[in-house]
C-alpha positions, 0 to 999 in steps of 0.5 A, a space after each residue: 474503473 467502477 466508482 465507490 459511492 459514499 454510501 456504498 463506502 459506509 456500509 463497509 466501514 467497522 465503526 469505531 464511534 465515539 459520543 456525540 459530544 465528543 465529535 461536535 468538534 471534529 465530526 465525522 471521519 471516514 478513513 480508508 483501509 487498504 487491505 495489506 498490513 502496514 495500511 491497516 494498522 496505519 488507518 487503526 492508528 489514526 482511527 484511535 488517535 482521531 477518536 480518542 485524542 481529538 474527539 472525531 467519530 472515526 470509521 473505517 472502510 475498506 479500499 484499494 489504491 485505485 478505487 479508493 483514491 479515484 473515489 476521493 477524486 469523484 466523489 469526496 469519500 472517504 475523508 481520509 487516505 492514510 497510505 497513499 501510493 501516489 507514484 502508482 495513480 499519477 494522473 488521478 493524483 495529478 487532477 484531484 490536486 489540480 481541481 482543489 479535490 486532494 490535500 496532501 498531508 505527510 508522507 506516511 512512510 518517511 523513507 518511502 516504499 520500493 516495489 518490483 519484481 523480486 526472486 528468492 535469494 536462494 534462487 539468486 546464489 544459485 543463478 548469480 547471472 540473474 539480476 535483471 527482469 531480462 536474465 529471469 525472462 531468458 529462464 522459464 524453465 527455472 519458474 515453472 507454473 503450477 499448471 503447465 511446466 512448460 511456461 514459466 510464471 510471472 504472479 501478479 497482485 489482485 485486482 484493485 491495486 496499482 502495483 498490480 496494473 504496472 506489473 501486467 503493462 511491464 509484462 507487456 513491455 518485456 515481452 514475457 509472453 513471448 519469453 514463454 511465461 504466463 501472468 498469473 492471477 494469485 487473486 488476494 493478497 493472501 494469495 500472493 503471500 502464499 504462493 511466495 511462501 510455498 515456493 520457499 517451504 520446497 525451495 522452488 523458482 518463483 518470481 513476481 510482484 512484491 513491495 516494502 515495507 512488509 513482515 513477509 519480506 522479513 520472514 523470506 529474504 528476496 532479490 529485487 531485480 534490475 529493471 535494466 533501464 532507466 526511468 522515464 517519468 513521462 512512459 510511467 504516466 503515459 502507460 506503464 501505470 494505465 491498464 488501456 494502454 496498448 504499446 508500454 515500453 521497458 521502465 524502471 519502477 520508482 522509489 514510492 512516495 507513500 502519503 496521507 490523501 485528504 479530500 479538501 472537504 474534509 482538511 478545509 472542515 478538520 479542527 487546526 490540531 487535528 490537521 497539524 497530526 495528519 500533516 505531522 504523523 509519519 514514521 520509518 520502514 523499520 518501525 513498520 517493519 517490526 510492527 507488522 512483524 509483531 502483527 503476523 507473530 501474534 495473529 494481530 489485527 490492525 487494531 491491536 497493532 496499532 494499541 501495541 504500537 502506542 503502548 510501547 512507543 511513545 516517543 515516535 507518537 507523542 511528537 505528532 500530536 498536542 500534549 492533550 490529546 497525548 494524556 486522552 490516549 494515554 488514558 484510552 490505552 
């Protein structure tokens, strides 16, 4: 797993500044964005509360769920992980927490996250014998590739995600190449939106690697299916979640604990206030889902999601911070 050095971590990063007197009391902050929607906004949130209600010079960088969180282990950068997918790292998280290297703070997502494989609901009233990975994987013929009719296709995440290393061990698990699939690389997010989106415009088979919260779940209604077992915290830490493990076994995919990761240089260096906020900054999976419904209708970026999000809902934000640091990003909006 290739590290990210802390220098190579800041030349990513899009500066969101702040004067020099503002950050002599919180100083510099490096805040890691993952690249699907509900993590940027959440790291163009803190970016803006850190910077304009506590003075911190914020910047953000971009990240990934392994190499960012492996980083923070390694390396002690970036600072700040706003939406972290810990159930995807188990053995990283385990160690950096063990060693003193990683603090958690709040859960990010206070009713959790759900990932797995998910088939189109049209897909599933057609085919009510469809609720397990096992019933998808006796079907190929009803999930072409796009390349070879005769295999069916399973699409993955990109590279970089854990989501996307659990779904090529359960590949291995259910034995779907033998079933007659192919793992397919959708190659970027975009790319794994699109294919999902493409399959609903002509009403095709398509079955894959999804998560929630997500604005494109509340555009196309999936099924997620039946993993058929029940799970098995060792397996999932011993291989279903390690990419060189050779023999994983079928597993269920646990609900996921989304929680913001610091490293302990940075919450042992924070002011108290700003501490208490990222201990206390957690909010719901229909107030994400709403948001990045508002984000994908307007074309929006992280940063004006997360101004949109403080504009209009000042009685979730305003609980998570001191009623100075409230007036400051009231008057920064």
């Amino acid at each position: 797993m290739k590290k990210l050095s802390v220098s190579a971590l800041l030349s990513l990063g899009v500066s969101f500044g702040a004067t020099a007197a503002m950050a002599q009391d919180c100083g510099d902050v490096t805040i890691a964005s993952m690249n699907w929607q509900s993590a940027e906004v959440l790291a163009a949130l803190d970016a803006f509360i850190l910077k304009e209600g506590y003075g911190c010079n914020t910047s953000v960088i971009t990240g990934d769920t392994v190499p960012t969180i492996t980083s923070m282990v390694e390396t002690g950068a970036p600072d700040l992980a706003p939406e972290g997918w810990v159930d995807l790292v188990p053995e990283v998280i385990a160690r950096g927490t063990a060693e003193g290297r990683l603090v958690p703070g709040a859960l990010a997502l206070s009713d959790g996250a759900v990932q797995g494989w998910w088939i189109p609901k049209y897909l599933a009233d057609a085919n009510p014998d469809l609720k397990t990975i096992d019933d998808v994987l006796k079907r190929p013929d009803l999930f072409p590739d796009a390349e070879d009719a005769s295999k069916g296709a399973v699409h993955n995440g990109p590279a970089g995600w854990g989501g996307t290393v659990v779904t090529a061990q359960l590949f291995k698990a259910y034995g779907a190449e033998a079933a007659g699939f192919k793992l397919i690389d959708t190659g970027s997010a975009a790319g794994l939106d699109g294919s999902i989106a493409r399959a609903y415009e002509n009403q095709q088979g398509w079955v894959g690697y999804y998560w929630a919260p997500t604005a494109l779940l509340g555009k196309y209604e999936m099924v997620k299916l039946d993993h058929g077992v029940e799970f098995n915290a060792e397996e999932w830490a011993r291989c279903n979640s390690v990419a060189e493990c050779p023999d994983p076994q079928k597993n269920d995919w646990p609900g996921d604990t989304v929680q913001t990761l610091m490293t302990s240089g940075f919450a042992e260096r924070a002011p108290a206030d700003v501490k208490a906020y990222l201990d206390t900054r957690s909010w719901s999976n229909a107030t994400v889902n709403a948001l990045m419904a508002w984000m994908t209708d307007n074309q929006a970026a992280g940063e004006d999601g997360a101004r949109y999000f403080l504009e209009n809902n000042e009685e979730i934000w305003t609980p998570w911070v001191t009623p100075e640091a409230a007036e400051k990003i009231r008057s920064a909006l």
